[in-house]
Backbone of each chain as nested JSON, in Angstrom:
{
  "chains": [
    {"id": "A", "residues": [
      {"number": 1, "name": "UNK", "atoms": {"N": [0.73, 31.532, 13.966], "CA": [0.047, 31.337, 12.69], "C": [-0.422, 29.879, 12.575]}},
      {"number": 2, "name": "UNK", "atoms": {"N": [-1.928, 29.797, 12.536], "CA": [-1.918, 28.222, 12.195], "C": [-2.791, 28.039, 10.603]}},
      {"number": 3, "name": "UNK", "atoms": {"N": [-2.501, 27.316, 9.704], "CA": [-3.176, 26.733, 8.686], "C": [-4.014, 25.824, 8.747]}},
      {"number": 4, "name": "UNK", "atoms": {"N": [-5.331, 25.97, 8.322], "CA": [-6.716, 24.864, 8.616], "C": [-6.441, 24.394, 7.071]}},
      {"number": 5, "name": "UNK", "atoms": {"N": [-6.762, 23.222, 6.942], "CA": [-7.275, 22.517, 5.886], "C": [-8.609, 22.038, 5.868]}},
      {"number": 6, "name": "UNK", "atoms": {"N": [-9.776, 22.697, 4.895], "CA": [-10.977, 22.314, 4.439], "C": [-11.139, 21.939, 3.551]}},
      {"number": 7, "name": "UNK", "atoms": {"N": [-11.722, 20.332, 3.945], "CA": [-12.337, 19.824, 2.333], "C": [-13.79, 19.958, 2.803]}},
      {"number": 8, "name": "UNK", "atoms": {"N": [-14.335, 20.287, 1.615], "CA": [-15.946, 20.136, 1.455], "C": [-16.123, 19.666, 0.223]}},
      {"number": 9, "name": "UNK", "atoms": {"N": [-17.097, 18.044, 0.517], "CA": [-17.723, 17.033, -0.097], "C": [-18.964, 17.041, -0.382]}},
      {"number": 10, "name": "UNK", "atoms": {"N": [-19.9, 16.762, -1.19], "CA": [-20.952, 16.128, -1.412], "C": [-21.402, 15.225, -0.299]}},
      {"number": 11, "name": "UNK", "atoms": {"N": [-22.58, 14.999, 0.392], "CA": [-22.477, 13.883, 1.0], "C": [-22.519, 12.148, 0.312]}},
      {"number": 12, "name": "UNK", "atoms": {"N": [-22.475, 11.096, 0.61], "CA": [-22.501, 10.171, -0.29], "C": [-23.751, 9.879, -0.974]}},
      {"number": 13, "name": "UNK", "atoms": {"N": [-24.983, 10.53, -0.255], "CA": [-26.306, 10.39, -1.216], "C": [-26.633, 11.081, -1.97]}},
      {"number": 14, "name": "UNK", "atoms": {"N": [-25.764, 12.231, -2.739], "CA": [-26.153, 13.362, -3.125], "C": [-25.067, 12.807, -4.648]}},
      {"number": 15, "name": "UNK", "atoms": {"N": [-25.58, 12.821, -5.561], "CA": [-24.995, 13.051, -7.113], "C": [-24.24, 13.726, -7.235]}},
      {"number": 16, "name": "UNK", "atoms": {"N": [-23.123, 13.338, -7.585], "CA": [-22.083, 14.371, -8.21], "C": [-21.472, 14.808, -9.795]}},
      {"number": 17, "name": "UNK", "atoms": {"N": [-22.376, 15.634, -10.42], "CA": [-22.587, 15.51, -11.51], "C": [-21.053, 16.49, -12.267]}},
      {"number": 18, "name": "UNK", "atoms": {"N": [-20.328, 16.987, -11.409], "CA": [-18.662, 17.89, -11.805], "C": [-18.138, 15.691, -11.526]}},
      {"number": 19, "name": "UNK", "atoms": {"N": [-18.044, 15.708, -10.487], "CA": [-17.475, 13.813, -10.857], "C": [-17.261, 13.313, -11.464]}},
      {"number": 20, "name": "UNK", "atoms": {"N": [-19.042, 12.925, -11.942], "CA": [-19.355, 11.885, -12.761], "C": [-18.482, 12.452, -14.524]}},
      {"number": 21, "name": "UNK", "atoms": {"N": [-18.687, 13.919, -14.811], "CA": [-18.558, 14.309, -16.325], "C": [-16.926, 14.214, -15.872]}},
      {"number": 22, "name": "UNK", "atoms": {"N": [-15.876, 14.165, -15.15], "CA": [-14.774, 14.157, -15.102], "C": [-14.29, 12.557, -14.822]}},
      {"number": 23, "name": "UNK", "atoms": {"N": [-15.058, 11.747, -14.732], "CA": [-14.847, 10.076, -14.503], "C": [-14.921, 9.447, -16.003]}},
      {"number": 24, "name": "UNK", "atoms": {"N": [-16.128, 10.017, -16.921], "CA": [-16.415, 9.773, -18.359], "C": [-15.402, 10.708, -18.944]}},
      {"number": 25, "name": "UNK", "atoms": {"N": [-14.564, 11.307, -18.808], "CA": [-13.187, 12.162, -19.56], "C": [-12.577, 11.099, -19.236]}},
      {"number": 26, "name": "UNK", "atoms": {"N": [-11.715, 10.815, -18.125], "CA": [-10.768, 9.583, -17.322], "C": [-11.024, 8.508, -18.167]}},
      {"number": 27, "name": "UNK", "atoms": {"N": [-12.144, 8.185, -18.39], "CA": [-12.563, 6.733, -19.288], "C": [-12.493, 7.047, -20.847]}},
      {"number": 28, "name": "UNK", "atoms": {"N": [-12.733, 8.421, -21.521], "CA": [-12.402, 8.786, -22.233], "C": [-10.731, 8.558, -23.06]}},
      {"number": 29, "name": "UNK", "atoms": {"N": [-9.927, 8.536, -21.658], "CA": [-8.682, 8.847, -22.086], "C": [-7.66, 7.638, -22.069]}},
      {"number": 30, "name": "UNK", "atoms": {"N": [-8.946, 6.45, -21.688], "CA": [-8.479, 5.061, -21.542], "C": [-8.396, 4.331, -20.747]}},
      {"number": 31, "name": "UNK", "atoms": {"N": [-8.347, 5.138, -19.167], "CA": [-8.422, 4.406, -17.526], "C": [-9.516, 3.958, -17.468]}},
      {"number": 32, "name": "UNK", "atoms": {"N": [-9.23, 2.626, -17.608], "CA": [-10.869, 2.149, -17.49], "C": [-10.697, 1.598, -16.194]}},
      {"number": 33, "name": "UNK", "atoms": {"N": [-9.225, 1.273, -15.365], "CA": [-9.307, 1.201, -13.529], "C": [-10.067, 2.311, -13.126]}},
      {"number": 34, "name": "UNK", "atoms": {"N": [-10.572, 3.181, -13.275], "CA": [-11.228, 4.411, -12.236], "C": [-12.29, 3.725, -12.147]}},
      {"number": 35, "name": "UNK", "atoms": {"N": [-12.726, 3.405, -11.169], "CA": [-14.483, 3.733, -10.86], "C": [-14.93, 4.158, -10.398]}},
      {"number": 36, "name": "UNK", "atoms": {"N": [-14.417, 5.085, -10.277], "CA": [-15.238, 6.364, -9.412], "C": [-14.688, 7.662, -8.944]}},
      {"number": 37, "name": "UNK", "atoms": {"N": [-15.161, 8.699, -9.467], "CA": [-14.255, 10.548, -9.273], "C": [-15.487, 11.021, -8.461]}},
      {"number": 38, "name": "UNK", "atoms": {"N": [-15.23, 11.73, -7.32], "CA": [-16.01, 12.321, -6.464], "C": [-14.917, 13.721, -6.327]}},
      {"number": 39, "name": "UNK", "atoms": {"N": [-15.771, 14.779, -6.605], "CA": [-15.264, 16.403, -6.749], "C": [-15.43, 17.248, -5.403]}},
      {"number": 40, "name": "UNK", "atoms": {"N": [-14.792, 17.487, -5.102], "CA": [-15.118, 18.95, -3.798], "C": [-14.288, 20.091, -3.853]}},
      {"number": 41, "name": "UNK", "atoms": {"N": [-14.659, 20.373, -2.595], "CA": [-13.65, 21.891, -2.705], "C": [-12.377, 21.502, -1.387]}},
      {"number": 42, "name": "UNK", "atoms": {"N": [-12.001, 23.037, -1.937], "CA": [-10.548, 22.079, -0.965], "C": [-10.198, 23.749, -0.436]}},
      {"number": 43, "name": "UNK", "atoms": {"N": [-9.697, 24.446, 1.305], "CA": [-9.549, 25.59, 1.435], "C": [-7.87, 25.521, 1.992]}},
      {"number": 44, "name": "UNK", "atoms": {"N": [-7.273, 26.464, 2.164], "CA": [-6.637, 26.455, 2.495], "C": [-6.568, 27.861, 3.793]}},
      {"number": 45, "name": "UNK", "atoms": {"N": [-6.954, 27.739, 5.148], "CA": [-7.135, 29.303, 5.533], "C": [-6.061, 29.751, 6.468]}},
      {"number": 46, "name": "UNK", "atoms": {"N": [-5.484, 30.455, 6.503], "CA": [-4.405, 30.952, 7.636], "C": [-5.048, 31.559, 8.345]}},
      {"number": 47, "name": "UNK", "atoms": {"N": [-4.723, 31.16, 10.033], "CA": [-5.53, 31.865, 10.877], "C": [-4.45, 32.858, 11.693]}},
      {"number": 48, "name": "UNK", "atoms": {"N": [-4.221, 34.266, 11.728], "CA": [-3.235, 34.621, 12.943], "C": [-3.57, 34.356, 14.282]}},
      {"number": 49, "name": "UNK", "atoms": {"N": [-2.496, 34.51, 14.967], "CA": [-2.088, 34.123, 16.385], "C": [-2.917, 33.087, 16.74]}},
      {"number": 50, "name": "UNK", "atoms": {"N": [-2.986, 32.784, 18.152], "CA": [-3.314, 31.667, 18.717], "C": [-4.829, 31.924, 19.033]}},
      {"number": 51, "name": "UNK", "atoms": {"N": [-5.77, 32.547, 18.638], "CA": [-7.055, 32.723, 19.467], "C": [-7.729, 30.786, 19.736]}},
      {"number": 52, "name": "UNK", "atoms": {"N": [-8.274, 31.214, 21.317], "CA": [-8.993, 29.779, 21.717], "C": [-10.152, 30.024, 21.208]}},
      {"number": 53, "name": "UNK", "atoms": {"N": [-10.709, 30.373, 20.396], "CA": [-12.407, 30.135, 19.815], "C": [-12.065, 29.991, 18.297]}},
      {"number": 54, "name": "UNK", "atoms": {"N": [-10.717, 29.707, 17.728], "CA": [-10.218, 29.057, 16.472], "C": [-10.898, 27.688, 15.659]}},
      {"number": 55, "name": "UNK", "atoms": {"N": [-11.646, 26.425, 16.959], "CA": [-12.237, 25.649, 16.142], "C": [-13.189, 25.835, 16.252]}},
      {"number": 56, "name": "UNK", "atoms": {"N": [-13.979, 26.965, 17.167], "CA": [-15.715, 27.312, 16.982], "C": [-15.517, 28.174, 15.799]}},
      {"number": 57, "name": "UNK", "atoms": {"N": [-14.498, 29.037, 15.405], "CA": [-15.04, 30.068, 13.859], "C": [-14.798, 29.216, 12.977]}},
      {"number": 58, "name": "UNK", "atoms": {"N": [-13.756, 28.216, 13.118], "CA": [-13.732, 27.314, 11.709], "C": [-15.552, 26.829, 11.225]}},
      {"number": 59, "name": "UNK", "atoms": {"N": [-15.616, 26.37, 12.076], "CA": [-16.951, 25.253, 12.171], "C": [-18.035, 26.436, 11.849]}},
      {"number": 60, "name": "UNK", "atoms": {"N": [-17.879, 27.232, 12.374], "CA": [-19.261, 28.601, 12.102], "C": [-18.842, 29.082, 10.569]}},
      {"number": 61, "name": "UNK", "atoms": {"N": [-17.469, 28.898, 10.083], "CA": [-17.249, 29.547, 8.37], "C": [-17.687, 28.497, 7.503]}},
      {"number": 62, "name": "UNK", "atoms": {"N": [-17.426, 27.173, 8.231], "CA": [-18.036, 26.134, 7.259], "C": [-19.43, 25.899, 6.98]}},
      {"number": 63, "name": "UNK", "atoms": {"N": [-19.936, 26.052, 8.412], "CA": [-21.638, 25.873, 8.644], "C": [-22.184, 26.812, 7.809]}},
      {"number": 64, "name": "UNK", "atoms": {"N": [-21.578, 28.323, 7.275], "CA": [-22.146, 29.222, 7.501], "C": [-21.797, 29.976, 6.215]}},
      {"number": 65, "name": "UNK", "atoms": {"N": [-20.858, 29.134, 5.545], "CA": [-20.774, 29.579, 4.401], "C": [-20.057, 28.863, 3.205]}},
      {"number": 66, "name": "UNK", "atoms": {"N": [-18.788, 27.832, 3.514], "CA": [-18.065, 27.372, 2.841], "C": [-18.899, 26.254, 2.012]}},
      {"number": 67, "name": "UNK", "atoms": {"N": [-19.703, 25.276, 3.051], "CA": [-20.626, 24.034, 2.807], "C": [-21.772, 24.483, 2.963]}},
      {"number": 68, "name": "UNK", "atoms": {"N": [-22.9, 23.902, 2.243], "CA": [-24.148, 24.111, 1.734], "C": [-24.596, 22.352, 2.591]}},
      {"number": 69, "name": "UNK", "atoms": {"N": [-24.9, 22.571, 4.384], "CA": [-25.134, 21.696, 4.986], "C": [-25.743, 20.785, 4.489]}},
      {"number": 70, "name": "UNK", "atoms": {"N": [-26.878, 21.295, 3.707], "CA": [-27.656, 20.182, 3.427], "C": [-27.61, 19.126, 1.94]}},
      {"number": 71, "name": "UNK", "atoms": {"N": [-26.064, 19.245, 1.388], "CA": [-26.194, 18.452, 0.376], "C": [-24.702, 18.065, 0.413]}},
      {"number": 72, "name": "UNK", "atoms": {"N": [-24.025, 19.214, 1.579], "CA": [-22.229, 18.659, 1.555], "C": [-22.143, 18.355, 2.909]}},
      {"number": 73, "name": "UNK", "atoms": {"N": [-20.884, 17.5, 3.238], "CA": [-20.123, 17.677, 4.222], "C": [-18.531, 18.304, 4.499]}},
      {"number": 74, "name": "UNK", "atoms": {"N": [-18.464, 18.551, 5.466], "CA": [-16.759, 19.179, 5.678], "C": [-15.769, 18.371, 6.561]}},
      {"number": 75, "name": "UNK", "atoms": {"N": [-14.855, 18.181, 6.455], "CA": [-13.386, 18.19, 7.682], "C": [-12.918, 19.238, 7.388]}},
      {"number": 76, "name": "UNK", "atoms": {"N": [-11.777, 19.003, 8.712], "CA": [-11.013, 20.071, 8.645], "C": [-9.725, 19.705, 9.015]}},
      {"number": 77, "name": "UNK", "atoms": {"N": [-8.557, 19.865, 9.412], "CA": [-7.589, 19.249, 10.469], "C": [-6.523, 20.741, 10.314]}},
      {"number": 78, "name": "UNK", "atoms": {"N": [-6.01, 21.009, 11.308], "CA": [-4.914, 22.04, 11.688], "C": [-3.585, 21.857, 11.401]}},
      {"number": 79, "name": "UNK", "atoms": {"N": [-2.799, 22.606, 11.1], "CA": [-1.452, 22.6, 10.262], "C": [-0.729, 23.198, 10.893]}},
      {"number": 80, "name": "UNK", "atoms": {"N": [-0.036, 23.071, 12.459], "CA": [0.503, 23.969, 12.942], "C": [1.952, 24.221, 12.056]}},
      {"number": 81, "name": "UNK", "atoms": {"N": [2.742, 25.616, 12.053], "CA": [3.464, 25.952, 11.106], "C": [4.181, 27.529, 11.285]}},
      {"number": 82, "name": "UNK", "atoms": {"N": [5.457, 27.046, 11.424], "CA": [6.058, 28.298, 10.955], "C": [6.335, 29.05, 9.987]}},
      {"number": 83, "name": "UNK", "atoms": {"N": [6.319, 28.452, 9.109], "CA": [7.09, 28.787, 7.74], "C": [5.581, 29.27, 6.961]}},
      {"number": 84, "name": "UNK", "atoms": {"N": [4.475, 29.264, 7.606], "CA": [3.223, 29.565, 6.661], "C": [3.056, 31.187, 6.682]}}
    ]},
    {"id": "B", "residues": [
      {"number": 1, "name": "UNK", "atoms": {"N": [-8.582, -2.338, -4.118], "CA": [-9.474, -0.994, -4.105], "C": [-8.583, 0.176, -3.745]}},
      {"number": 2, "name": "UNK", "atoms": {"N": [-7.937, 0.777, -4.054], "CA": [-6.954, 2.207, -3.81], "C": [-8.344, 3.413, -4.204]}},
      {"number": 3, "name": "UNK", "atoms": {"N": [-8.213, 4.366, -3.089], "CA": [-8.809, 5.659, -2.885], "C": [-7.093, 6.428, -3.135]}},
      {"number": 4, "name": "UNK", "atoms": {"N": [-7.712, 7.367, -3.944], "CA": [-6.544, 8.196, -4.281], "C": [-7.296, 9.95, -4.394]}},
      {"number": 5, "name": "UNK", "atoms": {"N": [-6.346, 10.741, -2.87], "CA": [-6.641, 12.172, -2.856], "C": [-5.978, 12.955, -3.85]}},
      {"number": 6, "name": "UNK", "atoms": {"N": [-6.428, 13.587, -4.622], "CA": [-6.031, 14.251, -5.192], "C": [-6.044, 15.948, -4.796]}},
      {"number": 7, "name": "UNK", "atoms": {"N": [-5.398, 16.822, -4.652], "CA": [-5.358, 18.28, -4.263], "C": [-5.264, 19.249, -5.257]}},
      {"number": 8, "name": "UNK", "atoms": {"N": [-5.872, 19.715, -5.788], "CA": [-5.781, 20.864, -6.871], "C": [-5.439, 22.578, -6.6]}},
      {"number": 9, "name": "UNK", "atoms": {"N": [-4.263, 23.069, -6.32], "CA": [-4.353, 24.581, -5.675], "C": [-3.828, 24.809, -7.053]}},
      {"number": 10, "name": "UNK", "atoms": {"N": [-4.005, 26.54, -6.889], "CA": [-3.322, 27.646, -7.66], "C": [-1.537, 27.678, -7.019]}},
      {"number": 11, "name": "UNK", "atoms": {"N": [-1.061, 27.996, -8.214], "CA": [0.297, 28.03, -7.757], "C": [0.61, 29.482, -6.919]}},
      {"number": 12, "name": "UNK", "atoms": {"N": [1.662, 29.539, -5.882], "CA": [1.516, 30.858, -4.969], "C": [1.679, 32.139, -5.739]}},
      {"number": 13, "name": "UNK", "atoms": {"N": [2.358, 31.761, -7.073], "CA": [2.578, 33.422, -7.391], "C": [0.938, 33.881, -8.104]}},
      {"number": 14, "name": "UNK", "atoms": {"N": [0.269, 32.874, -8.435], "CA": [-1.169, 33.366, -8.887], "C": [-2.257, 33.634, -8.176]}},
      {"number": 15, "name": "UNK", "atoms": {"N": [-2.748, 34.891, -8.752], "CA": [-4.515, 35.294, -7.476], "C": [-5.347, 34.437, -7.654]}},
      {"number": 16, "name": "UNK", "atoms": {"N": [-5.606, 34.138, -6.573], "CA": [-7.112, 32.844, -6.528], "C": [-8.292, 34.055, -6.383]}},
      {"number": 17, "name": "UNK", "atoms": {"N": [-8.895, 34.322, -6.97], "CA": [-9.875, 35.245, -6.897], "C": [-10.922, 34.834, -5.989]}},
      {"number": 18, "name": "UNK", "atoms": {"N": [-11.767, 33.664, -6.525], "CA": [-12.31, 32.762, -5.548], "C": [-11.925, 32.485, -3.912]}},
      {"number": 19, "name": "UNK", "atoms": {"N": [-11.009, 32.786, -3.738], "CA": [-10.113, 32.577, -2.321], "C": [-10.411, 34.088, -1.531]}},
      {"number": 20, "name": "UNK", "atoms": {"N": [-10.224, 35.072, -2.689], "CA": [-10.359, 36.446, -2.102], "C": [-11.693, 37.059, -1.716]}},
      {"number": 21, "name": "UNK", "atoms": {"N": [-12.557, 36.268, -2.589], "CA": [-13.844, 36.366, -2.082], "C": [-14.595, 36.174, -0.772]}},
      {"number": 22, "name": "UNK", "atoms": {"N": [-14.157, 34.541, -1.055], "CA": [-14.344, 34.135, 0.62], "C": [-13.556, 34.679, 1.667]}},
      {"number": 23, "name": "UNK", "atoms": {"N": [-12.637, 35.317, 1.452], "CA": [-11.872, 35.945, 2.591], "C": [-12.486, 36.845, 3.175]}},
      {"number": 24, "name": "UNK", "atoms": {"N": [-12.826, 38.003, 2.328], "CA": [-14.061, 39.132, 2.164], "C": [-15.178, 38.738, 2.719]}},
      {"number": 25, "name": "UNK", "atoms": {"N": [-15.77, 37.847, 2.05], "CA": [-16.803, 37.208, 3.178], "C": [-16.733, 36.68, 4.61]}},
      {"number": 26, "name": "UNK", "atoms": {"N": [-15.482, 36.224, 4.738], "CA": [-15.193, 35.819, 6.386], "C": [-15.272, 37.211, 6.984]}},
      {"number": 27, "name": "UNK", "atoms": {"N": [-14.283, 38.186, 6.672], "CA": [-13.683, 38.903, 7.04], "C": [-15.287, 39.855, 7.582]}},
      {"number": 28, "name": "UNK", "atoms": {"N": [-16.204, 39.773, 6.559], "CA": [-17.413, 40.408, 6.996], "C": [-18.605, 39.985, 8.181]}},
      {"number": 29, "name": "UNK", "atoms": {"N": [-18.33, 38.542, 8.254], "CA": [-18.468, 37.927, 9.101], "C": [-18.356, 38.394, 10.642]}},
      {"number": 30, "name": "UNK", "atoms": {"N": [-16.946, 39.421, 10.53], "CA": [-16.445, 39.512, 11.609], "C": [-14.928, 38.531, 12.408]}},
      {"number": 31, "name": "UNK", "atoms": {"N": [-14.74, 37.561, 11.23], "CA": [-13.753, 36.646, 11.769], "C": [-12.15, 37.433, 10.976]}},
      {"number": 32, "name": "UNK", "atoms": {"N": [-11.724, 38.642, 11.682], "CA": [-10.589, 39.35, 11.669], "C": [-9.213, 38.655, 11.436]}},
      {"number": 33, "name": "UNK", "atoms": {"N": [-9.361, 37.651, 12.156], "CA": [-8.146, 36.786, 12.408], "C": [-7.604, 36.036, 11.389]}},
      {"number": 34, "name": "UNK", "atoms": {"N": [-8.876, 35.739, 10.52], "CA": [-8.513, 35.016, 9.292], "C": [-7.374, 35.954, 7.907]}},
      {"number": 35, "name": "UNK", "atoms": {"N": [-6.481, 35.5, 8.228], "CA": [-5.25, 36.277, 7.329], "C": [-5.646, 35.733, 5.398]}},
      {"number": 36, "name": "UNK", "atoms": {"N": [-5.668, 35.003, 5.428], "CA": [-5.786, 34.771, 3.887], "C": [-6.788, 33.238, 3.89]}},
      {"number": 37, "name": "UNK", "atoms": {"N": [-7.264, 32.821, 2.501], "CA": [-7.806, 31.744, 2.454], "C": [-7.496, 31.558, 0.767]}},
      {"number": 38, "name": "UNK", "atoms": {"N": [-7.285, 30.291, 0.575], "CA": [-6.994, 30.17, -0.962], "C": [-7.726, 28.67, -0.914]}},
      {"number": 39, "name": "UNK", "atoms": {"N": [-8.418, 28.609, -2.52], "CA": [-9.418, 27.973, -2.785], "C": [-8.804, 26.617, -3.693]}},
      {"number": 40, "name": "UNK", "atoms": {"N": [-9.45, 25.364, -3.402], "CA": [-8.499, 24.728, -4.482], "C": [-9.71, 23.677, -5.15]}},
      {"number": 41, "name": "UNK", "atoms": {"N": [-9.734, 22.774, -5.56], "CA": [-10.093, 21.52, -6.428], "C": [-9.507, 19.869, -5.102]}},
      {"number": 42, "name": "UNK", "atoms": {"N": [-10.24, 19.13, -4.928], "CA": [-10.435, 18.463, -4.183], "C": [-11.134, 16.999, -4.758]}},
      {"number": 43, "name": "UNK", "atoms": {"N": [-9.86, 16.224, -5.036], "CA": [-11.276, 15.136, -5.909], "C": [-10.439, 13.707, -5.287]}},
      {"number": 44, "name": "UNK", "atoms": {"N": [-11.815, 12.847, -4.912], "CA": [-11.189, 11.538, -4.081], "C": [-11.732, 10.3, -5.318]}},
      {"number": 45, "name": "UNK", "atoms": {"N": [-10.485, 9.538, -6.297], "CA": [-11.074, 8.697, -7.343], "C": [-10.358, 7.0, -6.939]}},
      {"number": 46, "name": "UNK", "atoms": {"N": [-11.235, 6.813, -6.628], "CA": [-11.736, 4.987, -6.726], "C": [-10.749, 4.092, -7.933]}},
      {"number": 47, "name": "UNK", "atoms": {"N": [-9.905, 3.497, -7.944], "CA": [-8.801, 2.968, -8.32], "C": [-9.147, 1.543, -8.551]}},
      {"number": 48, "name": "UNK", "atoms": {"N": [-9.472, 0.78, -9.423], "CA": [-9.969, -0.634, -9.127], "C": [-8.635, -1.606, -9.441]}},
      {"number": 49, "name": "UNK", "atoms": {"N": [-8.447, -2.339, -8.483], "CA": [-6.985, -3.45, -8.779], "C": [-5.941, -2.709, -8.173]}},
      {"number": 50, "name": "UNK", "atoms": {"N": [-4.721, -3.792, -8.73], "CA": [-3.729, -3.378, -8.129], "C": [-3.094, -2.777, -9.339]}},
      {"number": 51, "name": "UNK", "atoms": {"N": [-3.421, -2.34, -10.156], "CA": [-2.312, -1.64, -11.244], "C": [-0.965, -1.442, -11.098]}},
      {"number": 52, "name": "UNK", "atoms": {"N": [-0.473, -2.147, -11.522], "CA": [1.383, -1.276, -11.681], "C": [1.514, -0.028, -11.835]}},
      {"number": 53, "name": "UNK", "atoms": {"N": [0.919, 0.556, -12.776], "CA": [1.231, 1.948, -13.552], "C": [0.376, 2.741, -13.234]}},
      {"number": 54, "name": "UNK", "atoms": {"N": [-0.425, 2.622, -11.049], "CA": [-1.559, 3.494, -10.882], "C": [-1.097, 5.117, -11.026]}},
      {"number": 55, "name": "UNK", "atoms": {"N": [0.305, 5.003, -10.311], "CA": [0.912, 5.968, -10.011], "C": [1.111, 6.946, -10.974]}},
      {"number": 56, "name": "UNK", "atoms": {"N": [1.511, 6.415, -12.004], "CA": [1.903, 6.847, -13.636], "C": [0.6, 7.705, -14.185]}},
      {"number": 57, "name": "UNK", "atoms": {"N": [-0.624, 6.515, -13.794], "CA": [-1.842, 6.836, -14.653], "C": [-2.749, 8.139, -13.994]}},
      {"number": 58, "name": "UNK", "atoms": {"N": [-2.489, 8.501, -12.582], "CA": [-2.837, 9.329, -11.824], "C": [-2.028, 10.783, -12.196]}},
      {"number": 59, "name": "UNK", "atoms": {"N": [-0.822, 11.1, -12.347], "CA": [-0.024, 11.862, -12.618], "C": [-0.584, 12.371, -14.35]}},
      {"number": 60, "name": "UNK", "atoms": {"N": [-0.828, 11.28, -14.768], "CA": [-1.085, 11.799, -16.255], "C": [-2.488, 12.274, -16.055]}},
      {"number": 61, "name": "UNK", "atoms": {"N": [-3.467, 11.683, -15.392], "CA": [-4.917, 12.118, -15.207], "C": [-4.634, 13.777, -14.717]}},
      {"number": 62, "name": "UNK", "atoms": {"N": [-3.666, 13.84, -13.893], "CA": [-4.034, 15.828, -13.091], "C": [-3.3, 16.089, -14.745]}},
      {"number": 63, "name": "UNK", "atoms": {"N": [-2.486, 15.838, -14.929], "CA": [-1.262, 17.105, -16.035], "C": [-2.399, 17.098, -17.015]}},
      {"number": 64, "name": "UNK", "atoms": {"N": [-3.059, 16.312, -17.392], "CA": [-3.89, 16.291, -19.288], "C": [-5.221, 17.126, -18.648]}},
      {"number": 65, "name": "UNK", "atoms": {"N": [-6.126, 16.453, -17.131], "CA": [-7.28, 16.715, -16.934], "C": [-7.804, 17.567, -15.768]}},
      {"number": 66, "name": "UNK", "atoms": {"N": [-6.949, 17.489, -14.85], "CA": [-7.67, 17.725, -13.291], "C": [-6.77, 19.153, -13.1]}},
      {"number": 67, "name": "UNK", "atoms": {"N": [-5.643, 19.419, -13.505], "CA": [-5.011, 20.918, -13.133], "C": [-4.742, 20.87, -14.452]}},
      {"number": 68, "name": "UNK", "atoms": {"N": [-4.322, 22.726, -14.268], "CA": [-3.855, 23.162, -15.502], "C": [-2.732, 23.831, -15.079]}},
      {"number": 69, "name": "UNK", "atoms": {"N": [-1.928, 23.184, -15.823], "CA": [-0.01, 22.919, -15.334], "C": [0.198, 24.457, -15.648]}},
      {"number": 70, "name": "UNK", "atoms": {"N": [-0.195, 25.241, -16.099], "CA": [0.269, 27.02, -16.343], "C": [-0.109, 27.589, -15.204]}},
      {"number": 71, "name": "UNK", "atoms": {"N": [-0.873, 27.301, -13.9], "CA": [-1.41, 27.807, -13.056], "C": [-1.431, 27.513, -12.076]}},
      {"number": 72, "name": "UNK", "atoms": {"N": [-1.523, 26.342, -11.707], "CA": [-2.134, 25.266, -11.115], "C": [-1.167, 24.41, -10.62]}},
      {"number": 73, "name": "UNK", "atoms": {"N": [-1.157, 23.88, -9.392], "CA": [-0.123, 22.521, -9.075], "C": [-1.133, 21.538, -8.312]}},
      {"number": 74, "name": "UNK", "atoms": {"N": [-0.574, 20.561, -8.233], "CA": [-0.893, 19.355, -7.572], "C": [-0.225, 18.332, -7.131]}},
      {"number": 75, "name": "UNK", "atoms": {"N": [-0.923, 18.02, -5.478], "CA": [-0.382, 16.939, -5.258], "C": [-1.048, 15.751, -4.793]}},
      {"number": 76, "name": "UNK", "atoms": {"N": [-0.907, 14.586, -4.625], "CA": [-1.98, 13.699, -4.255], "C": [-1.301, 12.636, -2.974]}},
      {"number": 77, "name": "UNK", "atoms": {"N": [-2.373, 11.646, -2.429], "CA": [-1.494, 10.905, -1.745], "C": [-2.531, 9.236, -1.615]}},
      {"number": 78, "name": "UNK", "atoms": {"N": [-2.056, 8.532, -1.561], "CA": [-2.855, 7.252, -1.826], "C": [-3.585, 6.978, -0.175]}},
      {"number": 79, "name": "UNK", "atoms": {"N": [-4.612, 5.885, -0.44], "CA": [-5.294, 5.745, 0.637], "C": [-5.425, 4.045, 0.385]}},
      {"number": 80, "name": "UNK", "atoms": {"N": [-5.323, 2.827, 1.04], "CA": [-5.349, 1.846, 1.027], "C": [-6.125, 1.575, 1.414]}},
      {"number": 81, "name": "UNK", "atoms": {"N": [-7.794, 0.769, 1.289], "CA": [-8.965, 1.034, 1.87], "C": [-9.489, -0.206, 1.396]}},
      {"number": 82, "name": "UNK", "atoms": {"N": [-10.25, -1.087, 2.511], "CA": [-10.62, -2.13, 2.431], "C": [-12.076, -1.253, 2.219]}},
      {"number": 83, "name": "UNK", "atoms": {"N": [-13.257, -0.351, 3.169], "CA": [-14.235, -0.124, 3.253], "C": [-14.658, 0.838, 1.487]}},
      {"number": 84, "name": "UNK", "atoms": {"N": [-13.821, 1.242, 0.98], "CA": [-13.502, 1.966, -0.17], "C": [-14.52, 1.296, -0.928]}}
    ]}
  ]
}
């Protein structure tokens, strides 16, 4: 069993307007240290057994569906794990 | 300059619906292997100074704003970042 971790970001030229309205709450609530909330998504996927074409389907679920290439980016990193 | 990750999941006993979707969608894909996927909230916020009470002020930012403590957990982890 292995666990992938996906974040998918905005890239840095692209506005983040879920951010920005959650940075003006933060400042709202008195943190005026924040300068800056950047929002994404975050996956969590369990993959069974060991297949070797595990980081070509990651990369083909992200390309292909998770991230919207042309305005996000993704990582990923592997969680090997028993207990998952 | 502190970068601070923040992680937003559903707690395990709750359905991420969103999670089940994309699973469905992998799964149609053709990527079999993928056992589950759960969806979360992902936000990286810009920290200015050295605050004493960043730690404090971060913890209160998810419980009031970023999760919703009936559902929802979170955890975060600091990033020390000169390029930040």
């Amino acid at each position: 069993m292995t666990l992938v971790k996906v974040y998918v970001t905005y890239k840095k030229s692209i506005l983040d307007p879920q951010g920005e309205a959650v940075k003006k709450a933060v400042h709202g609530m008195g943190f005026n240290d924040v300068q800056d909330i950047r929002m994404g998504k975050y996956f969590e996927i369990t993959v069974d057994g060991d297949s070797p074409t595990v980081k070509e389907d990651i990369e083909k679920i992200c390309d292909d569906l998770l991230a919207n290439p042309n305005m996000e980016t993704y990582r990923y990193e592997f969680v090997q794990s028993e207990e998952v």
